[in-house]
C-alpha positions as CSV (number, residue, x, y, z in Angstrom):
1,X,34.2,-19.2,-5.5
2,X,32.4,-17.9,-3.0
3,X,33.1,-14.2,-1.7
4,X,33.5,-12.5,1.6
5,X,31.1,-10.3,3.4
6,X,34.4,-7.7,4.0
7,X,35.2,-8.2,-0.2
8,X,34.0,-4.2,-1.0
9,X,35.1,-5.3,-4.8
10,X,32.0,-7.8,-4.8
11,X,29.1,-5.6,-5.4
12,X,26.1,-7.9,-5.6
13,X,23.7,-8.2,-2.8
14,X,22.1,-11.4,-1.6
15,X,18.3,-10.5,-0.3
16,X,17.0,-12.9,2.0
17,X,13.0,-12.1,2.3
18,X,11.1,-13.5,5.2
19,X,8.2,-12.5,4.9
20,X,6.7,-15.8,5.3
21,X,8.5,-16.1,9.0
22,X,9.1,-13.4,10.4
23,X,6.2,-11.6,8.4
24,X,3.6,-13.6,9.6
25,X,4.5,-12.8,13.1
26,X,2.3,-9.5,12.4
27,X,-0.4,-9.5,14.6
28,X,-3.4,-11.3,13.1
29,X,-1.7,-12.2,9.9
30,X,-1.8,-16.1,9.2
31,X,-1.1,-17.3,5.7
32,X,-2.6,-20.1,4.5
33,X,-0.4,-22.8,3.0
34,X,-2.0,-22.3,-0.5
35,X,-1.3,-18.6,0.3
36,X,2.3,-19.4,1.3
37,X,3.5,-21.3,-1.4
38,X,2.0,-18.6,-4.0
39,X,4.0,-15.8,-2.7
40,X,7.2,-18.0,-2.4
41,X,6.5,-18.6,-6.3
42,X,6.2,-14.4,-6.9
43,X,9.2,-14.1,-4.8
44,X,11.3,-16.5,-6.4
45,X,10.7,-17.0,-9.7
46,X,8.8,-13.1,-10.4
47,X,10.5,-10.4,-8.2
48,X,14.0,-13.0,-8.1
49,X,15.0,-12.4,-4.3
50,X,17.7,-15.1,-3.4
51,X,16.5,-16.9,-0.5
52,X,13.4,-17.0,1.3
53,X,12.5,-18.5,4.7
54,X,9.1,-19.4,5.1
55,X,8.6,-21.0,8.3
56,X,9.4,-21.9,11.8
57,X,9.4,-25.6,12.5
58,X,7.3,-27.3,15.7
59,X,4.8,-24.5,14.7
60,X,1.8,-26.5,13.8
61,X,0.3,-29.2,11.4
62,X,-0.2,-26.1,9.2
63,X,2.9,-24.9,9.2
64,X,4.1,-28.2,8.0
65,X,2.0,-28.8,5.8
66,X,2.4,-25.2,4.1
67,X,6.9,-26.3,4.1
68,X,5.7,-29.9,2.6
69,X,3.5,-28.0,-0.3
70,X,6.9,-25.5,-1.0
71,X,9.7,-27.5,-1.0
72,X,7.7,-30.3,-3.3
73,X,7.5,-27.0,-5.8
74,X,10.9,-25.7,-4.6
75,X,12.7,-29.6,-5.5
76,X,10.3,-29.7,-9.1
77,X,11.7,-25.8,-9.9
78,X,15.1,-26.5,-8.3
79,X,15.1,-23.9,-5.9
80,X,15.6,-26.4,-2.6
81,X,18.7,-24.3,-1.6
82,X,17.1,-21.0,-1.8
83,X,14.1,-22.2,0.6
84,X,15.0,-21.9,4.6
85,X,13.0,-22.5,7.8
86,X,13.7,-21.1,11.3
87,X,14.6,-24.1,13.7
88,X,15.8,-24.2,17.6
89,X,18.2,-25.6,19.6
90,X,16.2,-28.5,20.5
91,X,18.4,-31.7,20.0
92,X,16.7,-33.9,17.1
93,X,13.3,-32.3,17.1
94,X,13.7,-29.2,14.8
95,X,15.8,-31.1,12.1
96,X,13.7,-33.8,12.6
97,X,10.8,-31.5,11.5
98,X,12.3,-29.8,8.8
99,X,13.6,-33.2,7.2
100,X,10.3,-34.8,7.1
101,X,9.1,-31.4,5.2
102,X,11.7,-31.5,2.6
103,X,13.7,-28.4,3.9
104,X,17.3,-28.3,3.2
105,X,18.7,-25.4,4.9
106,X,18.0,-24.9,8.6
107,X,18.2,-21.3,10.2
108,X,19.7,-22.2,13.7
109,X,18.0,-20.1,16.1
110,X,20.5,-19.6,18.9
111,X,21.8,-16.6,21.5
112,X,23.6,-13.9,20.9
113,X,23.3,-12.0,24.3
114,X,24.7,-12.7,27.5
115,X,21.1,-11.7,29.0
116,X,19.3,-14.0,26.5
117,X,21.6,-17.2,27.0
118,X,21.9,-16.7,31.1
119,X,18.1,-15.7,31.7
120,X,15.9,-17.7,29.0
121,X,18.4,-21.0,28.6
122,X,19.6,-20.9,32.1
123,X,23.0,-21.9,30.2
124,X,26.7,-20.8,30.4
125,X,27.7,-19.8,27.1
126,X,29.8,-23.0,26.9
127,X,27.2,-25.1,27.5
128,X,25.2,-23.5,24.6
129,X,27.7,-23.9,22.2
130,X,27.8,-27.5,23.0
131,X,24.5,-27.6,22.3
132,X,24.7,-25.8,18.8
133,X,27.4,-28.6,18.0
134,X,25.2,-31.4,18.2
135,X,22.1,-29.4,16.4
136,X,24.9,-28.9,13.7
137,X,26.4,-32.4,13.7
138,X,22.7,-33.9,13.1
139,X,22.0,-31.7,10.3
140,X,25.3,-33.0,8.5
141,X,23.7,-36.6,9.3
142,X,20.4,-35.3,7.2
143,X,22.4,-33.7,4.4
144,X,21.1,-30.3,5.6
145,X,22.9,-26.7,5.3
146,X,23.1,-24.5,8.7
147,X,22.5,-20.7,8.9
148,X,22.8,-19.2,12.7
149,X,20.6,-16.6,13.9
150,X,22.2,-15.0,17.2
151,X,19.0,-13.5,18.5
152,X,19.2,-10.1,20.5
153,X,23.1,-9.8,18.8
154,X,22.6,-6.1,19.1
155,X,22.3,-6.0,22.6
156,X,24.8,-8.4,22.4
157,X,27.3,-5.9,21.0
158,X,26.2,-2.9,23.5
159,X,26.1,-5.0,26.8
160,X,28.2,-8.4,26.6
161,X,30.9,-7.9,23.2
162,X,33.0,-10.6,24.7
163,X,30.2,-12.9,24.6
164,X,29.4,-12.2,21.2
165,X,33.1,-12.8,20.0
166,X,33.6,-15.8,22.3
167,X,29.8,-17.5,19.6
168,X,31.4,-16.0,16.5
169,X,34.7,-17.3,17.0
170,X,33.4,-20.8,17.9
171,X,30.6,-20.9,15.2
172,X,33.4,-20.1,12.4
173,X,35.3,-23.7,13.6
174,X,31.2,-25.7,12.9
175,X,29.9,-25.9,9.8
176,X,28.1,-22.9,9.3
177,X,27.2,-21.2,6.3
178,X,26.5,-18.0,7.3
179,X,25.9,-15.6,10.5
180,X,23.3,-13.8,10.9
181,X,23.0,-10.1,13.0
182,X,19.5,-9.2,14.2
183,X,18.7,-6.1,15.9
184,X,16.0,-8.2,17.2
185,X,14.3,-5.7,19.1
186,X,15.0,-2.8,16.3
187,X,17.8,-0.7,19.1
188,X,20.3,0.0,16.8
189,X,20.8,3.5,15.3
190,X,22.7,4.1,11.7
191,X,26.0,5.1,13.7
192,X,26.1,1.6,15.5
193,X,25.4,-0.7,12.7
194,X,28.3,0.2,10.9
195,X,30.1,-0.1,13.9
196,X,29.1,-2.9,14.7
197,X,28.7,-4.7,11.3
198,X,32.4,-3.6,10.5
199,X,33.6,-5.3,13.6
200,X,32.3,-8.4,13.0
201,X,33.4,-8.2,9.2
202,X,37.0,-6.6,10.0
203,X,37.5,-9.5,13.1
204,X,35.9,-12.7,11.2
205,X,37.1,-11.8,7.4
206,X,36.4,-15.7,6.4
207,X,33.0,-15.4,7.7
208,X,29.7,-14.7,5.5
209,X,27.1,-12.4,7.4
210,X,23.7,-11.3,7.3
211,X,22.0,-8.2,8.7
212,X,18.3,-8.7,10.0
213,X,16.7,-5.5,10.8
214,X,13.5,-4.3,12.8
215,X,12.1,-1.1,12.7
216,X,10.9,-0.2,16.1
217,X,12.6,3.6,15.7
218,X,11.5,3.6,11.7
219,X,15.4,3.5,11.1
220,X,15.7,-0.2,9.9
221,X,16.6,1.5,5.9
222,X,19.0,4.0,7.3
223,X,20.5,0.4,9.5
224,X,20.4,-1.4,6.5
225,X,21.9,1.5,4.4
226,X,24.6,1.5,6.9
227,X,25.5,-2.2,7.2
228,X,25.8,-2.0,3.9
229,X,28.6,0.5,4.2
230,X,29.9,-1.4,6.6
231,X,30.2,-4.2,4.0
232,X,28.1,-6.9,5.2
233,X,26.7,-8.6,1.5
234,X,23.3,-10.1,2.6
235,X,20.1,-8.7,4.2
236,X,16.6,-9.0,5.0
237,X,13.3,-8.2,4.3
238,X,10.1,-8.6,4.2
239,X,7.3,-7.3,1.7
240,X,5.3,-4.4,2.9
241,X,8.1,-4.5,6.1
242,X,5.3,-7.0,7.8
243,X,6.7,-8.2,11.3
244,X,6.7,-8.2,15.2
245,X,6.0,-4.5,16.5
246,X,6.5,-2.0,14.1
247,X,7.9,-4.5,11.4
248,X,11.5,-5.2,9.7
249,X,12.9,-3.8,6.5
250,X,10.7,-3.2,3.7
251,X,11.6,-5.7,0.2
252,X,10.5,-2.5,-1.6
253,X,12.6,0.5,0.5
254,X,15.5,-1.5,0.3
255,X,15.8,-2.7,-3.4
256,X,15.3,1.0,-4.3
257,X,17.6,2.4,-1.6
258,X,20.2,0.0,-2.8
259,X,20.1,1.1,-6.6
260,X,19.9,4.4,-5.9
261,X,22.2,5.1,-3.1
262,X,25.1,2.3,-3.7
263,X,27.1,0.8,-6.4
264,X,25.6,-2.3,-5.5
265,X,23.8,-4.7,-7.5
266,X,21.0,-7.1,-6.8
267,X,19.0,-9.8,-8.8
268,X,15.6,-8.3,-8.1
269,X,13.3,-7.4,-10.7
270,X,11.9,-4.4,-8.8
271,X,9.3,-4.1,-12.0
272,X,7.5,-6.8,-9.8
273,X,8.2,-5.1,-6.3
274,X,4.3,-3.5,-6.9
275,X,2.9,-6.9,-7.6
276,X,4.4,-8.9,-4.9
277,X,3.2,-5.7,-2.4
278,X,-0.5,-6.4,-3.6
279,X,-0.6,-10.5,-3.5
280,X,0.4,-10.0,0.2
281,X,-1.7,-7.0,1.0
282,X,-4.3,-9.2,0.1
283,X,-3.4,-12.2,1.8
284,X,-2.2,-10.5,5.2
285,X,-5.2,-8.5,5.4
286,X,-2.8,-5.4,6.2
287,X,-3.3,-2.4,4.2
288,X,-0.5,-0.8,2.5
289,X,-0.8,2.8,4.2
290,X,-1.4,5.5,0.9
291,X,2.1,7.2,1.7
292,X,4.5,4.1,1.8
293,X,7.1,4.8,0.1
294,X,7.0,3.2,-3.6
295,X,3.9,0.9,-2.8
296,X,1.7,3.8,-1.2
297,X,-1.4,4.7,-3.3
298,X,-0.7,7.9,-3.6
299,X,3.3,8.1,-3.6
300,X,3.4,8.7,-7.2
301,X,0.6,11.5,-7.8
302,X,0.9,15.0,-7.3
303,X,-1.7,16.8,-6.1
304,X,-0.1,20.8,-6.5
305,X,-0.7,22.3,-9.6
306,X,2.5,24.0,-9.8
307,X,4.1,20.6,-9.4
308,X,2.0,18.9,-12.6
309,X,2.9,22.6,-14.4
310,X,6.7,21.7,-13.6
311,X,6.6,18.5,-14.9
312,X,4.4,19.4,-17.9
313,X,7.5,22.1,-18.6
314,X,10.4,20.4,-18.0
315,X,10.2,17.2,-15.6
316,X,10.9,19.9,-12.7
317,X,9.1,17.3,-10.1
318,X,10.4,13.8,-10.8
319,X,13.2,12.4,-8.8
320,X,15.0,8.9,-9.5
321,X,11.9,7.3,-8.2
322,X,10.0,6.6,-11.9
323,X,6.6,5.0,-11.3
324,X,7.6,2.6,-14.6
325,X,10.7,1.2,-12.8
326,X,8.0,-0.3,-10.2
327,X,5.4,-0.9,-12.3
328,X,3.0,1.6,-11.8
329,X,2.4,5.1,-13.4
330,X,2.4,9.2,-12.4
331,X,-0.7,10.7,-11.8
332,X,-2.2,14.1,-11.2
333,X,-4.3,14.3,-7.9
334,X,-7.9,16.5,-8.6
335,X,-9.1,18.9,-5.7
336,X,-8.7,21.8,-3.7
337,X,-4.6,22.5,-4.5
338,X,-5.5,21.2,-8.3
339,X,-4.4,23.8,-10.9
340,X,-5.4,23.8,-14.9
341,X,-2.6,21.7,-15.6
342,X,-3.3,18.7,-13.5
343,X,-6.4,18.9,-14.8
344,X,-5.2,19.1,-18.3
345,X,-3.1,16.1,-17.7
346,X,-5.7,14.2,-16.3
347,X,-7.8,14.9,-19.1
348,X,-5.8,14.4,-22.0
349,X,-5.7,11.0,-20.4
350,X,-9.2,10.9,-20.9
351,X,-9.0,11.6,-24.6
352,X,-10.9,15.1,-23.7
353,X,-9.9,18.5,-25.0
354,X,-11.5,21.6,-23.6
355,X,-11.2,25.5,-24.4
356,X,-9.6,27.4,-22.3
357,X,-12.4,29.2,-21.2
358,X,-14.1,25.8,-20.2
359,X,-11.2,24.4,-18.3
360,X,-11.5,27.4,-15.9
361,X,-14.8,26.2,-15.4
362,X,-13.6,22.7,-14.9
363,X,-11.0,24.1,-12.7
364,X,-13.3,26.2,-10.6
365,X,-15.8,22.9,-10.5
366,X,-13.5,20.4,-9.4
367,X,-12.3,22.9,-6.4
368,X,-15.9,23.9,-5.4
369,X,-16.6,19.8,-5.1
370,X,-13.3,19.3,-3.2
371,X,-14.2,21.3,-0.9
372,X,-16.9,18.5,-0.1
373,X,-16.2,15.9,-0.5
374,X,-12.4,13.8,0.4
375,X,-11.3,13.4,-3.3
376,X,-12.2,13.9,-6.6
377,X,-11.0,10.9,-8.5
378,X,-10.0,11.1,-12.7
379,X,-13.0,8.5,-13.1
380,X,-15.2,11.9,-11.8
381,X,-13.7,13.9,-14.2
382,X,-16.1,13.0,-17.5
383,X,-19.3,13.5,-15.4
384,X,-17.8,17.0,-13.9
385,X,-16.9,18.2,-17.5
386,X,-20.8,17.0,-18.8
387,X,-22.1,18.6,-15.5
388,X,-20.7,22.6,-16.1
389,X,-20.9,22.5,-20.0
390,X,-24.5,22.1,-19.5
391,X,-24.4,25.1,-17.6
392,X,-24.7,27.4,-21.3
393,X,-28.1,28.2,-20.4
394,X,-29.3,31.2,-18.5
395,X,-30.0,31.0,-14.9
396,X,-33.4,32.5,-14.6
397,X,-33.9,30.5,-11.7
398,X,-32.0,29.5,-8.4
399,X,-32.3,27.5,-5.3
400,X,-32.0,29.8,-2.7
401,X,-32.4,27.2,0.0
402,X,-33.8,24.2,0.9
403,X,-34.2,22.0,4.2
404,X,-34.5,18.5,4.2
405,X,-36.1,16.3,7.0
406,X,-36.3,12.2,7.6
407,X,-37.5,11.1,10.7
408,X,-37.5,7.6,11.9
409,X,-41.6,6.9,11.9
410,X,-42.5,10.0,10.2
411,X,-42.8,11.5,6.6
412,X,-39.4,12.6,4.5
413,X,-40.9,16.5,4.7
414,X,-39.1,19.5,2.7
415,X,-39.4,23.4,2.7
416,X,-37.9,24.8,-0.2
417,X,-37.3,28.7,-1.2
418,X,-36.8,29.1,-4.8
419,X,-36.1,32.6,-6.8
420,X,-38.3,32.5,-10.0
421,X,-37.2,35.5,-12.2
422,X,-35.7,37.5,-9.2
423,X,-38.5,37.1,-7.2
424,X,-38.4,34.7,-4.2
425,X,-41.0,31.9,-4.0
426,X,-41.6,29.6,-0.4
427,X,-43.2,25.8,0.0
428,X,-43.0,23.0,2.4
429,X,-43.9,19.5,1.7
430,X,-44.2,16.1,2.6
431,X,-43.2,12.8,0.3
432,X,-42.5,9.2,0.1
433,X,-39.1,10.0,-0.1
434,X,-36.7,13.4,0.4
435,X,-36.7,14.5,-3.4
436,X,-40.3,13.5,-4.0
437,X,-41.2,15.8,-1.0
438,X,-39.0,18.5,-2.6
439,X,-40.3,18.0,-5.8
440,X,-43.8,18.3,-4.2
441,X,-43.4,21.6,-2.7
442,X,-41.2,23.2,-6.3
443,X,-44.8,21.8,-8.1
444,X,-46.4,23.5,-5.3
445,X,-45.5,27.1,-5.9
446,X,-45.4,26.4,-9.9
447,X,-49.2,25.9,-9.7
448,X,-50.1,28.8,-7.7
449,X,-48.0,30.6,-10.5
450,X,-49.8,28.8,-12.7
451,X,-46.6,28.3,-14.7
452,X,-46.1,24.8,-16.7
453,X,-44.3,21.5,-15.1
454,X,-43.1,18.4,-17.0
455,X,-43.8,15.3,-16.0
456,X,-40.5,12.9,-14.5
457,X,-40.0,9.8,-16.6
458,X,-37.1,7.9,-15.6
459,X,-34.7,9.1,-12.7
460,X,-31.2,7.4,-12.7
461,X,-28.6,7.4,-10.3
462,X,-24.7,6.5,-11.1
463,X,-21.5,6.6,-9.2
464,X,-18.4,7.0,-11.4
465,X,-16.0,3.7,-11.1
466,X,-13.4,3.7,-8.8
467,X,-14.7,2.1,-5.9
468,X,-14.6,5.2,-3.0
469,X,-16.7,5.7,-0.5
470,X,-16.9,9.2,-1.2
471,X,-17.5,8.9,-4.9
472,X,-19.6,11.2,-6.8
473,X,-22.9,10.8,-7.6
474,X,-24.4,11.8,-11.0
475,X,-28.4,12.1,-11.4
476,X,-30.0,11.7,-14.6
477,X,-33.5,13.1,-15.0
478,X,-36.2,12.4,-18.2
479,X,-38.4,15.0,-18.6
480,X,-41.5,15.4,-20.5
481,X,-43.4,18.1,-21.7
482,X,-43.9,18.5,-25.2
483,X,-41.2,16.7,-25.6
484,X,-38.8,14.0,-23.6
485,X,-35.3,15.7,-23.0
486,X,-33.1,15.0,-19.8
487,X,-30.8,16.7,-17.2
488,X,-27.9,16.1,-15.2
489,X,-26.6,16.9,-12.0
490,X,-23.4,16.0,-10.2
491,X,-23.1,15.9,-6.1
492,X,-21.5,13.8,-3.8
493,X,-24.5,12.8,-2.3
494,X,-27.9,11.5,-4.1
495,X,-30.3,13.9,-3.4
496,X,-28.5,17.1,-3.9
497,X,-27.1,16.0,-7.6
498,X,-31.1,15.1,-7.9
499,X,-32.0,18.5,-7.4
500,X,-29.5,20.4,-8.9
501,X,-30.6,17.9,-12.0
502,X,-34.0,19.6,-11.2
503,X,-32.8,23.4,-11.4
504,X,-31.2,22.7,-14.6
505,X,-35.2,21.6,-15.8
506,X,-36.6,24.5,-14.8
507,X,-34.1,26.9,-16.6
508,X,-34.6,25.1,-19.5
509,X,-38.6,25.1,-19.3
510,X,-38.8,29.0,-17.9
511,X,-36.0,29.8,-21.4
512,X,-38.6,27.9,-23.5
513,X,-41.7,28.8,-21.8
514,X,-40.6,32.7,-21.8
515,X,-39.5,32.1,-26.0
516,X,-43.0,31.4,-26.7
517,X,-44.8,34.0,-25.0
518,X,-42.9,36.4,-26.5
């Protein structure tokens, strides 16, 4: 039996994802057919959306090629119905087109605006519908289902009503699965897609309709939420709300704003809605800004410390909105706004317990780096933590300042004032490189003081995984002198973690050097 648009006791929405249509009108996004056919598999058989359309016929031999490769999977998995491509009012050709690919459900498209059928057809509206009747007729011939698009229907409804009733009412006498509304050029507001939704529902009850939404004023959820209301049973998306302009409906936005919002039901599995996001993120080329909702980076870490303290309490900070249901996971941001118990959180992760009095110092650390560098990442965390507990022994001496210089044709060169004991100590050098021309000058003023210096026997440089730009860098330093032991130092750029590696050395050569004269 099939059910009504207008039937309010029939609760389960259809989600028609087009990604692989109207998505790909992006600018600069092409999917190749291998491409195309592996997100029609995710979409359909892993995230469970009920139809897909995945092409415009005429395109190109690509196109084609990339509808031949999906319905030969789609007729293998039985999914043939659930596959749809856009096709025009062009006679024979589009059917034509679509037949020799496999397709079996043709999405008419056709005018559904005064303005659009008078100034691009150059066609009365009778003459247009005459047209639609043969498109339709021929794709009874091929044994293929009809959807109708009426482009620019939301105009449509603010400027020439009469002509949109005068399409509907002769479109419900062809056979036509379904109608469907877009707001083509993304006009509508919240308040008239109800209006407007419930209008066609209330006037056509025996008619099935979809809503097609753009999001030119970022309200295509709110028009969605609303046609909803209005009772209209099918929509569409797209993943990552790819499209012309600023995009239509987002798959992910709209699966959650359903669940959450509405009584309605829907076959998605919106554990996959993260997955599906990522295959085309990579094959679009068009990165997932880090606060979209559900699929953003960073949507589900908190970066306050009160917040983490809220949720370690009590849950005070979560919403509806659980990573798991999306599969992904809550995490505590480190930097500036970081308190003790986002680092806690992130370290018990980690396996690591600290005392109180060292996760102040952790604390203190990671807020002195923030401060330098964009993020401090939980892969950071384990060098940080090495870095200040090796900070146990006394600080006899201090960089008070150093300068730096590496000019194009000329010598890395360094001037370095160092406090030795509380007294202040001043060198310049030149190196092969910027540390070994600071290392030159600290050896400098150690042999007018005629105070030891080990010998460096390996120098290491790693950046903790993760994959920023703006990672850390941790320096590890062998030393020998009567022995081989080794420092640390942790900055985000190479040279400084090198030297504070460095300071660390001499501390712990002036504590033993000092122990054995006295």
């Amino acid at each position: 039996m099939t059910v009504k648009s207008g039937e309010l006791a029939q609760r389960t929405l259809q989600i028609m994802d087009t990604t692989l249509r109207d998505g790909e009108q992006t600018s600069g996004v092409s999917f190749t057919d291998t491409e195309k056919l592996s997100v029609a598999k995710v979409l359909l058989e892993d995230v469970k959306v009920d139809r897909i359309e995945i092409a415009s016929a005429r395109v190109s031999e690509g196109e084609f090629k990339a509808a031949q490769r999906i319905m030969a999977w789609a007729a293998e998995k039985g999914h043939l119905n659930r596959v749809e491509i856009l096709g025009f009012v062009d006679r024979k050709t589009s059917l034509d087109w679509i037949n020799r690919a496999g397709g079996k459900v043709l999405n008419l498209l056709c005018k559904g605006s005064l303005n659009h059928v008078t100034h691009q057809l150059r066609k009365t509206p009778e003459e247009h519908i005459a047209d639609i009747q043969k498109s339709v007729d021929y794709a009874s011939q091929l044994g293929i289902s009809v959807n109708v698009y009426l482009e620019d229907w939301s105009n449509g409804m603010r400027n020439s009503r009469d002509y949109v009733h005068f399409m509907i009412s002769n479109l419900q006498k062809m056979n036509v699965q379904r109608i469907m509304l877009p707001d083509t050029l993304g006009i509508l507001d919240p308040d008239e897609t109800f209006d407007y939704c419930k209008e066609m529902i209330d006037t056509y009850p025996d008619v099935l309709f979809d809503f097609h939404a753009h999001n030119d004023y970022d309200l295509a959820i709110a028009n969605v939420f609303h046609a909803l209301k209005a009772g209209i049973d099918c929509v569409h998306t797209t993943v990552n709300g790819l499209g012309e302009r600023a995009g239509n409906a987002p798959l992910s936005s709209v699966i959650a704003t359903v669940k959450d919002h509405t009584q309605i039901k829907t076959k998605v599995n919106e554990s996959m809605l993260n997955r599906i996001s990522k295959v085309v993120e990579s094959f679009s080329g068009i990165r997932i800004p880090t606060n979209k909702p559900l699929i953003g980076e960073f949507v589900f870490t908190q970066c306050s410390g009160v917040h983490a303290d809220g949720d370690n309490k009590n849950k005070l900070y979560f919403n509806d909105l659980l990573p798991e249901r999306f599969g992904r996971t809550r995490t505590y941001a480190l930097g500036k706004t970081s308190g003790k118990a986002n680092i806690k959180a992130n370290l018990e992760d980690l396996g690591i317990e600290l005392t109180p009095e060292a996760l102040k110092l952790v604390t203190d650390r990671v807020i002195e780096l923030a401060d330098h560098k964009e993020t401090v990442t939980a892969e950071d965390l384990p060098y940080i933590v090495a870095d200040v507990l090796q900070e146990s022994v006394e600080q006899r001496i201090s960089i008070n300042n150093y300068a730096l210089t590496h000019a194009m044709g000329l010598r890395p060169s360094a001037t370095v004032s160092i406090n030795i004991n509380g007294k202040s100590y001043e060198a310049s050098s030149s190196g092969d490189g910027l540390y070994d021309a600071f290392m030159k000058a600290v050896k400098s003023i150690y042999a007018k003081m005629n105070k030891p210096f080990p010998t460096l026997i390996d120098y290491s440089v790693t950046i903790p995984p993760g994959g920023h730009t703006d990672a850390l860098v941790e320096t590890v330093i062998i030393w020998k002198m009567d022995r081989e032991f080794k420092t640390r130092g942790l900055a985000p750029d190479q040279t400084a973690a090198a030297i504070k590696a460095t300071t660390r050395m001499l501390n712990l050569i002036e504590h033993t050097y000092n122990e054995k004269v006295d």
